[in-house]
C-alpha positions as CSV (number, residue, x, y, z in Angstrom):
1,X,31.7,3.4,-36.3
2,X,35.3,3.9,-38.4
3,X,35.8,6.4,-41.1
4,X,38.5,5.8,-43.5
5,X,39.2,9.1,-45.0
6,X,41.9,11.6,-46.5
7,X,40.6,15.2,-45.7
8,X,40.6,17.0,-49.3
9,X,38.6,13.9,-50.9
10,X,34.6,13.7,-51.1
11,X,35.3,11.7,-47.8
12,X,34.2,15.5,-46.7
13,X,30.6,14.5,-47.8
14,X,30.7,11.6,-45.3
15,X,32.6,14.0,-43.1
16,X,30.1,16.4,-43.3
17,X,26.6,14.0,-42.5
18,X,28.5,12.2,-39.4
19,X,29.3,16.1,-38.0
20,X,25.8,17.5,-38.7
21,X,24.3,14.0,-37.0
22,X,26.4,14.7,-33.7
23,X,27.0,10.6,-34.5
24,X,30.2,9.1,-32.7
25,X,33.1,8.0,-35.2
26,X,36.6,7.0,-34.9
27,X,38.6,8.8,-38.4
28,X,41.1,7.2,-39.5
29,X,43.5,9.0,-41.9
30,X,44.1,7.1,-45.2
31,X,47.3,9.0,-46.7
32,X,46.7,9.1,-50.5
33,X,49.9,10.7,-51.3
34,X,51.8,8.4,-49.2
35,X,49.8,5.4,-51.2
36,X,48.3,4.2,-47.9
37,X,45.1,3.1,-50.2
38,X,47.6,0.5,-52.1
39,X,48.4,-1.0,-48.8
40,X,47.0,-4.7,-48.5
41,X,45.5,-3.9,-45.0
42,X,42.9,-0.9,-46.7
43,X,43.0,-3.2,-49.8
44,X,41.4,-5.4,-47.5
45,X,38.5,-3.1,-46.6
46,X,38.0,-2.2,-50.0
47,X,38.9,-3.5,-53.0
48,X,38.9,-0.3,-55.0
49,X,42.0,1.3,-52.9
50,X,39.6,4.7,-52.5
51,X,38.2,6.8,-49.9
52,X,35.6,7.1,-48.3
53,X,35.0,4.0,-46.3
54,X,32.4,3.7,-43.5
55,X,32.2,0.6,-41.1
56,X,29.4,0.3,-39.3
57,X,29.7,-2.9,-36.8
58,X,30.1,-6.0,-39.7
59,X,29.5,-3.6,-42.4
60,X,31.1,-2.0,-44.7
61,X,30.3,0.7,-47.2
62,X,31.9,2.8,-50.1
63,X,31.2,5.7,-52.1
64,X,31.1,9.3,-50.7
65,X,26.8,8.9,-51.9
66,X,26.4,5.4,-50.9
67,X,27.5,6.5,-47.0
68,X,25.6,9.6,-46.8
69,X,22.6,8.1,-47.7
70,X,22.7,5.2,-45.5
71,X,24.0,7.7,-42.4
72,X,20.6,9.5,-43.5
73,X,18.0,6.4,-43.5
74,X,19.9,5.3,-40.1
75,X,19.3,8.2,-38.6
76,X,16.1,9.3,-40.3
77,X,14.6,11.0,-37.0
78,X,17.6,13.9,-37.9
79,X,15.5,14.5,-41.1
80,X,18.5,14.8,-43.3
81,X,16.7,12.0,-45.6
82,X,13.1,12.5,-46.7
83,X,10.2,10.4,-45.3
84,X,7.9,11.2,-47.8
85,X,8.6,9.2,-51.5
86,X,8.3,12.2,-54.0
87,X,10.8,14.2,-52.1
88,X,13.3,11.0,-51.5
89,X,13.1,10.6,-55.4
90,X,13.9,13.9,-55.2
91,X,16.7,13.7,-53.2
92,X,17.6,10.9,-55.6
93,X,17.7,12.6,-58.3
94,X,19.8,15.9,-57.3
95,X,22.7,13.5,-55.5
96,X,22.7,11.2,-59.3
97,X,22.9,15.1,-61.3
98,X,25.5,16.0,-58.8
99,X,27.5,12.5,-59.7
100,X,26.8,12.5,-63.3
101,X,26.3,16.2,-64.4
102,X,28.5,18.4,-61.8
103,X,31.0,16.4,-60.3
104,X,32.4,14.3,-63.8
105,X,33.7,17.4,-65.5
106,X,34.8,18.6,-62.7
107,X,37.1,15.4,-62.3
108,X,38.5,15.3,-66.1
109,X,39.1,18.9,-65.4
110,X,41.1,17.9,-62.5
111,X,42.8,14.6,-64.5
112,X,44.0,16.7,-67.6
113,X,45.2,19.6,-65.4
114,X,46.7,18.3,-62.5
115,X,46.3,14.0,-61.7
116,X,47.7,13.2,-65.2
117,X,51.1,13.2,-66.1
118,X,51.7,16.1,-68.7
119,X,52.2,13.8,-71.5
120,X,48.7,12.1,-71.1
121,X,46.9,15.7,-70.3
122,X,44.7,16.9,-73.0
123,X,44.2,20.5,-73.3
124,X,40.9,20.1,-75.4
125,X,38.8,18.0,-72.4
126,X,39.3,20.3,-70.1
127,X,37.7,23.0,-72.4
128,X,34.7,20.1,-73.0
129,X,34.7,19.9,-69.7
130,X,34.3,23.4,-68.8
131,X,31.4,23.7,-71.3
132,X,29.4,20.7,-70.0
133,X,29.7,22.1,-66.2
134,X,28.6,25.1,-67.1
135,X,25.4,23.7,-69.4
136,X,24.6,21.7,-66.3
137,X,25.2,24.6,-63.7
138,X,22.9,26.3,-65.3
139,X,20.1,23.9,-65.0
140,X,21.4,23.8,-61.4
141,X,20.9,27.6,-61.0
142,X,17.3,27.8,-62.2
143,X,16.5,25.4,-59.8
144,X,17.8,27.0,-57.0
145,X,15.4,30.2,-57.7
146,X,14.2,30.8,-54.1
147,X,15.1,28.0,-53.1
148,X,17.2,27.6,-49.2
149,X,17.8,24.3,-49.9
150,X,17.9,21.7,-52.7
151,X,15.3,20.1,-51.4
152,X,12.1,20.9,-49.8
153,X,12.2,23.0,-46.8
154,X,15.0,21.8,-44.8
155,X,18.4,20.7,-45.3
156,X,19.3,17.2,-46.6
157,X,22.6,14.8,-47.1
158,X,21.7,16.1,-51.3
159,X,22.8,19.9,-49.9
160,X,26.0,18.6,-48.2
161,X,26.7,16.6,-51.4
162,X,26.4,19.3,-53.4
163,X,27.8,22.1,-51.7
164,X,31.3,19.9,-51.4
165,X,30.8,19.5,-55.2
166,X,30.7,23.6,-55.6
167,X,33.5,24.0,-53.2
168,X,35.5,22.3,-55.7
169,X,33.9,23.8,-58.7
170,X,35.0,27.7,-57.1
171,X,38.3,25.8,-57.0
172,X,38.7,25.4,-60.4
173,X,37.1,28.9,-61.1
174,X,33.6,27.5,-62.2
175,X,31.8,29.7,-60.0
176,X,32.2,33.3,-61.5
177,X,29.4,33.9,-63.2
178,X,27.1,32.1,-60.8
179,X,27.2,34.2,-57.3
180,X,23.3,32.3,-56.3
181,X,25.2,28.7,-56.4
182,X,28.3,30.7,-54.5
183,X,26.1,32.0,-52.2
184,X,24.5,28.7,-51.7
185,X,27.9,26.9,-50.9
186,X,29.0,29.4,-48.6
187,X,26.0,29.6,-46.5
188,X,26.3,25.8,-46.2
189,X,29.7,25.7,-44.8
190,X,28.3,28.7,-42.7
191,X,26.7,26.2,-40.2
192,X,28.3,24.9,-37.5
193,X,28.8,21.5,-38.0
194,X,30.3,21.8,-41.4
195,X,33.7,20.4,-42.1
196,X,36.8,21.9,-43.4
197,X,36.8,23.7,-47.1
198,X,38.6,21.3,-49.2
199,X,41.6,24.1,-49.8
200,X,41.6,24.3,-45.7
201,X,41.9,21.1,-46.0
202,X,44.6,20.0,-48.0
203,X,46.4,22.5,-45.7
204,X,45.6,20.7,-43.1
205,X,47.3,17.8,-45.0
206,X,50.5,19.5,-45.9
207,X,51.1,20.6,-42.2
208,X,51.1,17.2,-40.9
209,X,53.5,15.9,-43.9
């Protein structure tokens, strides 16, 4: 089993479920700043020129969501994926409203402050964007009343989803008025199997350039 992955990227969500499996994998690094995804060889592997990629024997899968989920279903004695079907819609359902509702302002945030060149930034998105994470953090917060874990009783690929996803929300200073969802994130990186914070690792990333 091959991971194609740059540290800093949501390849820490596939990352993260291999570690907490204990599953054998060769990484391999994809350099994004170097263009390494342009190459025709990863080109090859997938079409999109992004990370993560997962091979599995003849297959090969994309998307940081995708991977996690079928890590969890291939290993379903580890628990990390419900058996039951109310809780896997569940499961469902908080990895789509971390994809859609969390993680997409948190990317135009990133676009119109940083990816962009300055003359394509727009100032105004990243004030919509800041409003529609907090709207949708908020719906996030309630939920996690009492709650260890997003769902059910025990930890799940949704939790190592999400807590990536709030790792880069404290980033972007998202998190101040929230300290339950901060407190959630940290106590998921608290366990030992959990990768690298994303500002650890782009570190990691400038040490080796």
């Amino acid at each position: 089993m091959k991971l194609f992955e740059f540290a800093p990227t949501r390849s820490i969500r596939a990352r993260w479920t291999l570690q907490e499996l204990g599953v054998e994998f060769e990484a391999v690094s994809v350099n994004l700043l170097a263009g390494e995804q342009r190459s025709a060889e990863f080109v090859a592997i997938n079409p999109a020129g992004k990370v993560p990629v997962l091979v599995d024997g003849d297959m090969v899968l994309s998307e940081s969501m995708a991977i996690a989920l079928y890590l969890g279903d291939k290993y379903r004695e580890k628990g990390f994926v419900p058996a039951d079907p109310r809780e896997r819609a569940q499961l469902t359902r908080w990895l789509l409203f971390t994809t859609t509702e969390l993680e997409q302002p948190l990317w135009r945030i990133t676009r119109h402050t940083s990816i962009y060149p300055e003359e394509k930034r727009l100032p105004g998105e990243v004030t919509l964007a800041r409003e529609d994470f907090a709207a949708m953090a908020k719906v996030l917060d309630q939920h996690m009343v009492d709650r260890e874990f997003v769902v059910g009783d025990s930890v799940s690929v949704a939790d190592f989803a999400l807590a990536y996803t709030l790792d880069w929300a404290q980033i972007l200073g998202l998190l101040d008025e929230l300290p339950r969802l901060e407190g959630y994130m940290e106590r998921m990186y608290d366990r030992p199997r959990a990768p690298m914070r994303i500002k650890d690792a782009w570190a990691s990333v400038k040490q080796a350039a």
